[in-house]
C-alpha positions in Angstrom: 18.0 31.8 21.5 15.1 29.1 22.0 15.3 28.2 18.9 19.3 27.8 19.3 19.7 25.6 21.8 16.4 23.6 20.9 18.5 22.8 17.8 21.5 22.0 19.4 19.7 19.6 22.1 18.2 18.0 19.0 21.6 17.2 17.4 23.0 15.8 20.6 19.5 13.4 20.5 20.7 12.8 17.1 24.1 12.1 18.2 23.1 10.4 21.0 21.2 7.9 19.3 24.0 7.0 16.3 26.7 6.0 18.7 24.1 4.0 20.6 23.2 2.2 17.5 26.9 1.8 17.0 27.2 0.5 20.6 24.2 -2.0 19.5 25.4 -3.1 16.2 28.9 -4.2 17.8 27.3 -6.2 20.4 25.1 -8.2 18.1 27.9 -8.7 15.9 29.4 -11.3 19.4 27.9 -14.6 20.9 28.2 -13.1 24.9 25.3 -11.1 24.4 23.7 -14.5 24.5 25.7 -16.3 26.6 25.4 -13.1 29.4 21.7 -12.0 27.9 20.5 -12.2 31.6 22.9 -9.1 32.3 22.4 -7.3 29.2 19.4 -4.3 30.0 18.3 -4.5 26.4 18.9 -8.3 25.7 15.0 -9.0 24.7 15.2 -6.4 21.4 19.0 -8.2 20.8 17.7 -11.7 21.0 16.2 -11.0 17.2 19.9 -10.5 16.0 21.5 -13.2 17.7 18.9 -15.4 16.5 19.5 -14.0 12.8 23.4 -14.3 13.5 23.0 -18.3 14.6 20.4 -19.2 11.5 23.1 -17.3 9.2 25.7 -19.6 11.0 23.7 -22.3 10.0 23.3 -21.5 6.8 26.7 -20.5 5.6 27.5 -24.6 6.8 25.4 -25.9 5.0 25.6 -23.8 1.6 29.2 -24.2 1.2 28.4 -26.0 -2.5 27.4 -22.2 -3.3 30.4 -20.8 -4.6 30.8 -16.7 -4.5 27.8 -16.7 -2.1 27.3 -13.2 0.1 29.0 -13.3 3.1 27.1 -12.3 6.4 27.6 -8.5 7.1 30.1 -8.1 9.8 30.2 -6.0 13.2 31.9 -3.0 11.2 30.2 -3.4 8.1 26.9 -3.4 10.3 28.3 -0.3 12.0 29.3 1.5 8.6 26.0 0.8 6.9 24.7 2.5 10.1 26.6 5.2 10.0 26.3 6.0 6.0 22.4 6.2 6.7 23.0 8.8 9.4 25.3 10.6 6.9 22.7 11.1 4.4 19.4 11.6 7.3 20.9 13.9 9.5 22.0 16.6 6.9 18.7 16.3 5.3 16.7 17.0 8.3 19.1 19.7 9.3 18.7 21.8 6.3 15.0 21.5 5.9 14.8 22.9 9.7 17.3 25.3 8.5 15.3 26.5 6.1 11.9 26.6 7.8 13.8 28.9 10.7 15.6 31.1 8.4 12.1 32.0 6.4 10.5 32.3 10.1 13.0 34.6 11.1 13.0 37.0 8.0 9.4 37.1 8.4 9.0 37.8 11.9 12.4 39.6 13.2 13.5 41.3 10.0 9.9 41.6 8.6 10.9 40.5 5.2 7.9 40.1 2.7 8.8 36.5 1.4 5.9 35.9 -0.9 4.5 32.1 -1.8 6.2 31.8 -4.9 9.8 32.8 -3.3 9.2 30.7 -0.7 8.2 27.5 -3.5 11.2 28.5 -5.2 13.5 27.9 -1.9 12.0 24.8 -0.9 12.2 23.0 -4.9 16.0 23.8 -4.8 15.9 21.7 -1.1 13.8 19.1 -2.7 16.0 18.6 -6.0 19.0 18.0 -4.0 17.2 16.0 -1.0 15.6 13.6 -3.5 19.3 13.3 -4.9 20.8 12.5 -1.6 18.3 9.9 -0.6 17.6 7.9 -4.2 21.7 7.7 -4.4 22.0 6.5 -0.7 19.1 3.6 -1.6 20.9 2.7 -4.5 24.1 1.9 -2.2 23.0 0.9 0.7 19.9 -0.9 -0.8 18.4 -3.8 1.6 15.2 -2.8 3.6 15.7 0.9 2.7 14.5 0.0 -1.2 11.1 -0.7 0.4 11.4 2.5 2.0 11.8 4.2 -1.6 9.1 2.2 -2.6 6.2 3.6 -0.1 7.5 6.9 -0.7 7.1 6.7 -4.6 3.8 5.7 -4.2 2.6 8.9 -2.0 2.2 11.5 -4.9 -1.0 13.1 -2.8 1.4 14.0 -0.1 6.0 14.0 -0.9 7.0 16.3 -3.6 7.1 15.2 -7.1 10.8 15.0 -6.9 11.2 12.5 -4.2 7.9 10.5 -5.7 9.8 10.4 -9.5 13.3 9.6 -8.5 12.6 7.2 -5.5 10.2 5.1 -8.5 13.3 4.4 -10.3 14.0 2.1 -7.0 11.2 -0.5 -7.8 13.2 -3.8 -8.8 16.2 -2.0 -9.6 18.6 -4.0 -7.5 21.9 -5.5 -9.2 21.5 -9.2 -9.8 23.2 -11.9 -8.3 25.2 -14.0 -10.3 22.8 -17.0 -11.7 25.5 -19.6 -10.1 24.8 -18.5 -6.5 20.7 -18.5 -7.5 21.4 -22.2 -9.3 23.2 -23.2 -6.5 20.5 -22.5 -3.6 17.4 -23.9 -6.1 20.1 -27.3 -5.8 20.6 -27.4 -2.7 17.0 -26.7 -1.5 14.8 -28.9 -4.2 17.2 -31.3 -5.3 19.3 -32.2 -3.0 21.8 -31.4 -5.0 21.1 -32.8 -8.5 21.0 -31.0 -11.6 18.6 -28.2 -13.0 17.9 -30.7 -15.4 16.2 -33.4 -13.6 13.4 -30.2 -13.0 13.3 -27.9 -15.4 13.3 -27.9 -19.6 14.5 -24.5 -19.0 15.8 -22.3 -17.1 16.9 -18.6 -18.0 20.2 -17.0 -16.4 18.7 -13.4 -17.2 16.4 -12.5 -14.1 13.1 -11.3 -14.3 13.4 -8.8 -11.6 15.9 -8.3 -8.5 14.5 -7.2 -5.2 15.8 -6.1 -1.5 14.6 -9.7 -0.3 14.7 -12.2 -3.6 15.8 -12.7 -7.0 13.2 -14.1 -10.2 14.0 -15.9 -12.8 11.6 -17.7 -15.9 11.3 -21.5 -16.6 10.1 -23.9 -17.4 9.3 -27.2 -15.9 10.2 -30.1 -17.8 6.1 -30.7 -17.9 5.9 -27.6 -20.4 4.4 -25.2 -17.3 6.1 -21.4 -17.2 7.0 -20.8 -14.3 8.9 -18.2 -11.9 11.5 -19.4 -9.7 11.8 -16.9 -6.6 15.1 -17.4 -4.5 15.5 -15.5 -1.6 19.5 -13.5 -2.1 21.6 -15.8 0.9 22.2 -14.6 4.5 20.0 -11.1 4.1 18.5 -11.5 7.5 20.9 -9.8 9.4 21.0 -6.7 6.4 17.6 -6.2 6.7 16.9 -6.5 10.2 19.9 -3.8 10.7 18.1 -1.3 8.5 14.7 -1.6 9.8 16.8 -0.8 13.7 17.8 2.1 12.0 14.9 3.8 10.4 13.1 2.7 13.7 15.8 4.5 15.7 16.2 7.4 13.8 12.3 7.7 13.6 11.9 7.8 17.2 14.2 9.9 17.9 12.7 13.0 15.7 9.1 12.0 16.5 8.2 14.9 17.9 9.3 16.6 15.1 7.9 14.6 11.8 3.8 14.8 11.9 3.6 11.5 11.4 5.0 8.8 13.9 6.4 6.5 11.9 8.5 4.7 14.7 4.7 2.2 14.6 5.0 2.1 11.1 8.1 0.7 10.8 7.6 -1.1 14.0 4.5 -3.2 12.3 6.8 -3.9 9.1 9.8 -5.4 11.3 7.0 -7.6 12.8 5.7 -8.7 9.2 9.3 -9.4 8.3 9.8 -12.5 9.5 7.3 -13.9 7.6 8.5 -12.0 4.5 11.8 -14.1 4.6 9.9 -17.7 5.0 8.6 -18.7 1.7 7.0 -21.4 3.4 4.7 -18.7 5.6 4.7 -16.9 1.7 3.6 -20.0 -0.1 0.3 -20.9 2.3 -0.2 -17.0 2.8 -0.2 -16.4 -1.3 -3.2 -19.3 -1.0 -5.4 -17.7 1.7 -4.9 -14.3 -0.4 -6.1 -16.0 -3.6 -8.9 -18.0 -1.9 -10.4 -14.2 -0.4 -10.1 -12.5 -3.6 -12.2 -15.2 -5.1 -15.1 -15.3 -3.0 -17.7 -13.0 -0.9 -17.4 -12.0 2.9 -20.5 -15.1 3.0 -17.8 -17.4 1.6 -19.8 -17.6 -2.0 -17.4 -18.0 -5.0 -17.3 -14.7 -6.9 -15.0 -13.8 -10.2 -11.7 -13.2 -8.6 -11.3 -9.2 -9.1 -7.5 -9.6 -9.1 -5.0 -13.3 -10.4 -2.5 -14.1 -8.0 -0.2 -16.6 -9.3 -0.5 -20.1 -6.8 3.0 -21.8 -5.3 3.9 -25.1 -7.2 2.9 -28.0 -5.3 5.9 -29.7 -3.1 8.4 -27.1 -4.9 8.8 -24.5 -2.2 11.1 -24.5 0.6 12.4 -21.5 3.3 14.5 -19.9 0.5 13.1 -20.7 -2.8 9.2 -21.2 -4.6 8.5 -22.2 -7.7 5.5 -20.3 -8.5 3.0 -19.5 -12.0 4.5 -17.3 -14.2 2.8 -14.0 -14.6 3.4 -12.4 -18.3 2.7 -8.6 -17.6 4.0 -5.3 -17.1 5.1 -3.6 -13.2 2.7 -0.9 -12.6 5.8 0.8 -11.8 7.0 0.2 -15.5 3.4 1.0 -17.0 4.1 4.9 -17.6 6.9 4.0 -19.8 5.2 1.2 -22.1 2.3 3.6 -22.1 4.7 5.9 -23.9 6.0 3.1 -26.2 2.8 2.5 -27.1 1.5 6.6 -27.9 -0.7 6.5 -25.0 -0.4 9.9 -23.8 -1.9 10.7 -20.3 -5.3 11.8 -19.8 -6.1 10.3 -23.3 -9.3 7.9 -23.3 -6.8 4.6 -23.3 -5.2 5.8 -20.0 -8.2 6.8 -18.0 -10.1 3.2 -19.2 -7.1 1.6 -18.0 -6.5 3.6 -14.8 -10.4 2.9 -14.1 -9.8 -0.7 -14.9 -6.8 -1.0 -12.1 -8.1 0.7 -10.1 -11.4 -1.4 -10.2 -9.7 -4.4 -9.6 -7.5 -3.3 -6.8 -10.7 -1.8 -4.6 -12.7 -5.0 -5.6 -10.0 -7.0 -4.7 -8.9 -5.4 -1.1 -12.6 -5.1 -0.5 -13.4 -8.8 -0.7 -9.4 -9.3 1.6 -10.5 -6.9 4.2 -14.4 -8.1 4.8 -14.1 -11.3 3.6 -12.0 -13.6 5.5 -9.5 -10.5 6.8 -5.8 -11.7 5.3 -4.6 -8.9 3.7 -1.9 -7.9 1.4 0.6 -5.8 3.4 2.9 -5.1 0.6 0.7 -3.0 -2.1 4.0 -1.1 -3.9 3.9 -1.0 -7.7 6.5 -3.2 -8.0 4.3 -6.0 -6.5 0.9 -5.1 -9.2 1.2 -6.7 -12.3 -1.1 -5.2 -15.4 -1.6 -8.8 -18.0 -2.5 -8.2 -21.8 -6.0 -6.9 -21.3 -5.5 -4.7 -18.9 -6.1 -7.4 -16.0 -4.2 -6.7 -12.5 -2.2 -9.2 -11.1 -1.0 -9.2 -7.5 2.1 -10.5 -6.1 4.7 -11.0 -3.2 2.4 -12.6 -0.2 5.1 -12.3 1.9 3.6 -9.2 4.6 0.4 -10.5 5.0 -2.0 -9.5 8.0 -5.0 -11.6 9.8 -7.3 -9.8 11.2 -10.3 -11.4 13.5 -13.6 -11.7 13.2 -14.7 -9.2 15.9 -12.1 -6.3 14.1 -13.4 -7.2 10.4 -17.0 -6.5 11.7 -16.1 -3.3 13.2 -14.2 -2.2 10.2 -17.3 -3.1 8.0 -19.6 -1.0 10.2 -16.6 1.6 10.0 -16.9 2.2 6.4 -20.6 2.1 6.4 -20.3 4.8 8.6 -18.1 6.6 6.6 -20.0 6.0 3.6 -23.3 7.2 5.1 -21.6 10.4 6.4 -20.6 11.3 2.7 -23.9 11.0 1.3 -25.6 13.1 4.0 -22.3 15.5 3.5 -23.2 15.4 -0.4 -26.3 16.2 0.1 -26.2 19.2 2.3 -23.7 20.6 -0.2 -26.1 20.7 -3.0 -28.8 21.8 -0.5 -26.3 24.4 0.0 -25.6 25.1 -3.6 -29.0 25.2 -4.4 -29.6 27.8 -1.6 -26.3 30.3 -3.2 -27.9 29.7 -6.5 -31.4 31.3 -6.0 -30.0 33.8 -4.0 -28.0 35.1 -6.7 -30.5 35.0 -8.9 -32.2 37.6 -7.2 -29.1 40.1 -7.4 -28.8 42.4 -9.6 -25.4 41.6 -11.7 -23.9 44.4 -11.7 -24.0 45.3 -8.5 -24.6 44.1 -4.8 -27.9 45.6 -4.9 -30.9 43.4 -4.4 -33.3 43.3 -7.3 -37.1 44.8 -6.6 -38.7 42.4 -4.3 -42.0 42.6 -6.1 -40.6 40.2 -8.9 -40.1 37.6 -6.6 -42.5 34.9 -6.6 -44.0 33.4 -3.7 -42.9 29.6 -4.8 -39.3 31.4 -4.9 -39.8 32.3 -1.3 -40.8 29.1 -0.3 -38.2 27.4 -1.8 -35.8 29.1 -0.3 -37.5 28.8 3.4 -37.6 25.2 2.7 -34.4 24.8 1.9 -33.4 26.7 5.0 -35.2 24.3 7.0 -34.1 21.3 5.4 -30.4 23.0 5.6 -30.8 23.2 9.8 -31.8 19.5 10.1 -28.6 18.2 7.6 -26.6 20.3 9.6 -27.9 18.7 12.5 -28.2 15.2 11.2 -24.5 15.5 10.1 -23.0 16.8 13.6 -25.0 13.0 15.0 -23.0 11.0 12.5 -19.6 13.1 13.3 -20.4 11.9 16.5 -21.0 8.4 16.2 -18.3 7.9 13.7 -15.6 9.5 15.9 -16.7 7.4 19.0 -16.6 4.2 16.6 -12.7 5.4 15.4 -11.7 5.3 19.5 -13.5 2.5 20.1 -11.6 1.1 18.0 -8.1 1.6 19.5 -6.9 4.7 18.0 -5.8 7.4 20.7 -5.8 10.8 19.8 -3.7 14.3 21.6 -5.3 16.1 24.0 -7.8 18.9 22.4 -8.5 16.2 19.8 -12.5 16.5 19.0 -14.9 14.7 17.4 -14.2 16.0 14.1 -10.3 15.9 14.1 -11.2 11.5 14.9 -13.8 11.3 12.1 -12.3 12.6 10.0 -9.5 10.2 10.1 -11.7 7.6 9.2 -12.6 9.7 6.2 -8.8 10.3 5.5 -8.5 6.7 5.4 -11.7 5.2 3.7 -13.6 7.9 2.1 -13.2 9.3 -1.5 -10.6 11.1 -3.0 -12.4 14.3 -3.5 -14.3 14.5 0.2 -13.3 17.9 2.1 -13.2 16.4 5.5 -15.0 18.1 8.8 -13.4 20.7 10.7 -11.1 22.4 8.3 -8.7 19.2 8.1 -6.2 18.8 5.4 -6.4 15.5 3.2 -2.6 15.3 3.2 -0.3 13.1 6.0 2.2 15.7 5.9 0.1 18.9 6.4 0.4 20.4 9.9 -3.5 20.4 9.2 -3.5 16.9 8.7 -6.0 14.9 11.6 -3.1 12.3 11.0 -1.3 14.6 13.6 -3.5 14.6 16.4 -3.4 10.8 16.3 -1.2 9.4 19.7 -1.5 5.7 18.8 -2.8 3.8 15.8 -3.6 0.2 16.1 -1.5 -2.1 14.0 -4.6 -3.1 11.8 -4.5 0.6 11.3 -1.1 0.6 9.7 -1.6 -2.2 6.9 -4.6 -1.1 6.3 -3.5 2.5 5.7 -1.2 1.4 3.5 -3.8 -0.2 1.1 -5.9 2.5 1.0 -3.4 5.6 0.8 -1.8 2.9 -2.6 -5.1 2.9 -4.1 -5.9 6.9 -3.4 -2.1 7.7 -4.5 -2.6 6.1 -7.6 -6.0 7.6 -8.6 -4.2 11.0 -7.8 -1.2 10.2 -9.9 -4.0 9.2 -12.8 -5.8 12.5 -12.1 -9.0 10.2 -11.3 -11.4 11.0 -8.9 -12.2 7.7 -6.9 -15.1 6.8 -4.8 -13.8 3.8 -1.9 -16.2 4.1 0.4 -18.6 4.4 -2.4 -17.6 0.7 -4.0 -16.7 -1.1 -0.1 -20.1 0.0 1.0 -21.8 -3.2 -0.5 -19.1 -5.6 0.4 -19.1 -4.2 3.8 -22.7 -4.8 4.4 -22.5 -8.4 3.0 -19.7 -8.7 5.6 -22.1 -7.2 8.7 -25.0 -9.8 7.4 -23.0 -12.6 6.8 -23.8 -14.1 10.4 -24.3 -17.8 9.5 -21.4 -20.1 10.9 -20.1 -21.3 7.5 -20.1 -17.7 6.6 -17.6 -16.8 9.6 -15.3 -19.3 9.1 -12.5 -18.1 6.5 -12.9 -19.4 3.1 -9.6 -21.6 3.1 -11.4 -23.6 5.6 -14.1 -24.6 4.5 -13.0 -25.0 0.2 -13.0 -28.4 -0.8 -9.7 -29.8 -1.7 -9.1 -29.7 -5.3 -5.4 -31.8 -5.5 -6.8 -34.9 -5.2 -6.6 -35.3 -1.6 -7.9 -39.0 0.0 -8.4 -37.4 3.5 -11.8 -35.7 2.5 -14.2 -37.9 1.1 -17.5 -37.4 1.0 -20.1 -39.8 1.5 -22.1 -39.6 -1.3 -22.5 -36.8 -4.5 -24.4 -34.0 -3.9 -26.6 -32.0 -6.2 -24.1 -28.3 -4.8 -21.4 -30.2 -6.0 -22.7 -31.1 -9.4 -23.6 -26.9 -9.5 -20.2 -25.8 -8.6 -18.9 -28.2 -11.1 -20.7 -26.8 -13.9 -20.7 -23.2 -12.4 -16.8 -23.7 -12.7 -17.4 -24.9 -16.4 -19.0 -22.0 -17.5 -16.7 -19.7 -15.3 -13.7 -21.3 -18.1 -15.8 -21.2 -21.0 -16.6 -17.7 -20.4 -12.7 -16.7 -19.9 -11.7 -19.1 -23.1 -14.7 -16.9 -25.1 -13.7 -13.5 -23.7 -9.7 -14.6 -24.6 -10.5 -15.5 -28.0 -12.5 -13.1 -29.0 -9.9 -10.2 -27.8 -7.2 -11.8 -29.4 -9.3 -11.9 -33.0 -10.0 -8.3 -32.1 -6.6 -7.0 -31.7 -5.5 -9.4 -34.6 -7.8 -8.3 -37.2 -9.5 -4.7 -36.1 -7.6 -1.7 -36.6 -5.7 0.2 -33.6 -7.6 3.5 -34.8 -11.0 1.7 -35.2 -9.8 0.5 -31.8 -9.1 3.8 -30.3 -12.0 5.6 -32.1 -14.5 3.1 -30.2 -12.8 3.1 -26.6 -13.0 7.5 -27.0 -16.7 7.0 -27.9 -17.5 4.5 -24.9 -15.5 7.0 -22.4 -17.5 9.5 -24.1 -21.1 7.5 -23.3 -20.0 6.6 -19.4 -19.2 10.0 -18.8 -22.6 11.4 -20.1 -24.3 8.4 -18.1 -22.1 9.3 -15.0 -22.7 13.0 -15.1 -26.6 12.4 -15.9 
């Protein structure tokens, strides 16, 4: 009977909360809410729409050269967008509670013996047709909730393979506008209404790729540069702000029954949003991003671990850039020209490429977090780019989040923490093995009984007393760090349930920055989702938290989907102490502050030549000679050298760096 009426007051939450998103989409749909806001209870979370309703106004005026453009939604288009989520959220919640009660209840008031693989069986059936029901509703309803698919593809270490494969086939697989409307706004925006021509040489009506937010298309300008020319899709404001109301809704309504309290998440992405839908914010954004992955936390130019192609000069405006054109592959897209290609997974070829992304991704987000502390909010696979070579490149600047000085320290003393307590944890664990392996070799092996203890020698028994010994004080030692690295995690901001210890906060830390293949203290699960997760102790993440989290679980999730075991604390330890020593003032400043201008600005001009600038000169000189050597020399390989001379190499250097790796 508990269990009853707990489910029906949940429905009448659920109920509750669509007609008052009903109630909420009608009001923003009229101008009295800001005419009368002072009356209106909830007119500060309103003002958002009615600021997204007047800019749409605004735009519709002054776009009316765009024939066929996409009308603003309406105040019952708003509410029956609302209402088809609900239609497909609320049955798929139900049933999985269903589901979870009804094998309870056999178990425990009929007494039903329901082993593991019946119950696996039951819940693959639920996942076949819930992964059905949502990757159809994204594909109508599209907007913000493809972004949603998105995240959720990318979590193989923690949503069932059949939500992870179907909700892939989301990545860029919006239907195109028509290329008038896209011509029209590039027009209006960069030439005041003058022909394509007077820009481009050409211009293709076939678009590279067609997002929730913008549309891509290759040209090229009329001085020979490729280029890709990102229009945002007209008046998808008030779309997108809708949906993220309603996962935000729905999401706080049924937080205290997910194990995850994603009402922050989405909270933190609606705040990134608004940048998201400026390409002016995107343009200067894209430049801090490319400036950090090029140089140390101590501002020093390194070799950029990831490209990310630059804005145009003076060709970007609110709705449309005109950025360098990127010839590669979606990582989304890479299983499938793997296959094209006969590279079957786990072969040498696909482990040497899924090292090699996932190099450059930890490199890259290493020298974003501790460096100048912009990072790249947005890390789906639509948004990584693999070139010829197998280089990454990384795209969409448009979630982007600054973090300060003080925060990037902490996090750099965060990870060295984590770091330290992995190696101490690795090394009590062979102490350990070593300890289980000399103690079996005094068994007999075929039985339980212990072997004569005249043959053991006396250097045997000291071993194993020393190893004792040294076992006490790693144990010891590693209860200290647990200590300090929980106390670091609350000190910085993240508020945990009560009965929360020092292990359950540590080893969130070590959830979110240590390797893939570290069993974390107290028993915790390494999966979000498990009930044993330390993820559900957590009351309150900071919002640095949530971006960041986002990086690290992409770069974890796809070294599980590669079946690679991947080290991240292991390659941001370094970075992070450069970061921690870097305490010089023209190492603090961020790195797009102190560059020298390199467009040929007059407002910078030094007063004589100096003997650094004659070294970055001809640093930057052999930087290009070395990329024009390394390009030439791969494109003679692949020209003249067999593919199985090719292949027969790579398997014998795998071969080597696993010997070397394992020695």
């Amino acid at each position: 009977h508990h269990r009853f009426f707990k489910n029906i007051s949940l429905l009448m939450l659920i109920t509750l909360a669509i007609l008052i998103s009903i109630l909420l989409e009608v009001a923003a749909s009229y101008e009295y809410i800001n005419n009368y806001r002072n009356y209106f209870p909830l007119r500060h979370r309103h003002q958002k729409y009615v600021g997204c309703l007047k800019s749409t106004a605004i735009s519709t005026e002054s776009t009316d050269l765009i024939s066929g453009r996409p009308k603003p939604l309406s105040g019952m288009e708003r509410i029956s967008r609302a209402l088809s989520f609900y239609s497909a959220a609320i049955p798929l919640f139900v049933k999985y509670k269903n589901l979870e009660y009804t094998i309870n209840f056999k178990r425990d008031t009929l007494g039903e013996n329901i082993t593991q693989i019946e119950e696996e069986e039951m819940l693959n059936a639920l996942h076949e047709w819930g992964s059905d029901l949502i990757s159809d509703k994204i594909t109508e309803l599209k907007g913000f909730y493809v972004k949603t698919g998105q995240i959720i593809s990318t979590r193989v270490d923690i949503f069932p393979k059949q939500y992870t494969t179907k909700l892939a086939m989301t990545q860029d697989n919006l239907d195109p506008l028509p290329v008038d409307i896209i011509k029209g706004v590039i027009k209006r925006d960069l030439l005041n209404n003058a022909e394509l021509s007077d820009l481009f040489s050409e211009f293709d009506d076939e678009p590279l790729g067609s997002a929730s937010i913008a549309q891509v298309h290759r040209a090229k300008l009329l001085d020979g540069r490729v280029v890709a020319v990102k229009v945002k899709r007209p008046n998808i404001e008030g779309k997108l702000l809708g949906d993220v109301a309603n996962l935000k809704t729905f999401a706080k309504i049924l937080s205290d029954s997910l194990l995850i309290d994603y009402y922050k998440v989405f909270c933190e992405i609606e705040s990134t949003l608004s940048d998201e839908l400026d390409f002016m914010r995107e343009a200067q954004s894209t430049a801090k991003v490319a400036a950090a992955v090029s140089h140390a936390p101590n501002n020093k130019p390194r070799k950029a671990a990831v490209t990310v192609p630059l804005p145009i000069p003076g060709l970007v405006s609110r709705d449309v850039m005109v950025m360098e054109f990127v010839d590669g592959v979606a990582l989304s897209k890479i299983a499938q020209e793997m296959s094209k290609r006969n590279v079957l997974p786990g072969s040498p070829e696909s482990i040497f490429l899924g090292n090699k992304i996932l190099s450059a991704l930890t490199d890259a987000y290493a020298s974003m977090i501790f460096g100048s502390g912009i990072i790249h909010g947005d890390p789906h696979p639509g948004n990584i780019f693999i070139m010829n070579g197998g280089e990454v490149a990384l795209l969409d600047c448009g979630q982007v989040k600054q973090i300060n000085t003080a925060q990037r320290i902490n996090l750099a003393k965060l990870v060295l923490m984590v770091n330290q307590w992995e190696i101490l944890n690795k090394k009590l664990g062979n102490v350990k093995s070593f300890k289980i392996e000399m103690n079996q070799s005094h068994q007999s092996p075929n039985s339980e009984t212990p072997v004569q203890p005249t043959i053991v020698s006396s250097d045997s028994k000291e071993a194993l007393v020393s190893t004792s010994t040294e076992t006490q004080q790693l144990v010891h030692e590693l209860s200290r760090r647990t200590s300090e690295l929980a106390d670091a995690v609350r000190a910085f901001g993240v508020f945990f349930k009560p009965g929360a210890g020092d292990e359950c906060a540590a080893a969130v830390a070590i959830l979110l920055f240590g390797n893939t293949d570290t069993i974390l203290p107290g028993g915790y699960a390494g999966e979000e989702i498990s009930l044993d997760s330390p993820i559900v102790q957590v009351a309150e993440f900071p919002s640095e938290f949530i971006l960041l989290g986002r990086a690290t679980v992409m770069i974890k999730g796809i070294a599980n989907r590669l079946g690679i075991k991947w080290g991240l604390s292991d390659r941001w330890a370094k970075v992070a102490e450069e970061a921690v020593l870097a305490t010089d003032p023209m190492e603090s400043l961020p790195i797009w502050s102190v560059l020298t201008p390199t467009v040929g600005s007059r407002i910078v001009k030094a007063d004589r030549i100096r003997f650094i600038d004659i070294f970055r000169g001809f640093q930057s000189w052999l930087n290009l000679l070395g990329t024009y050597l390394v390009t030439k020399i791969q494109s003679i390989v692949v020209k003249y050298v067999p593919e199985r001379v090719l292949r027969n190499a790579l398997k014998w250097f795998m071969s080597i760096r696993s010997w070397f790796q394992t020695n």
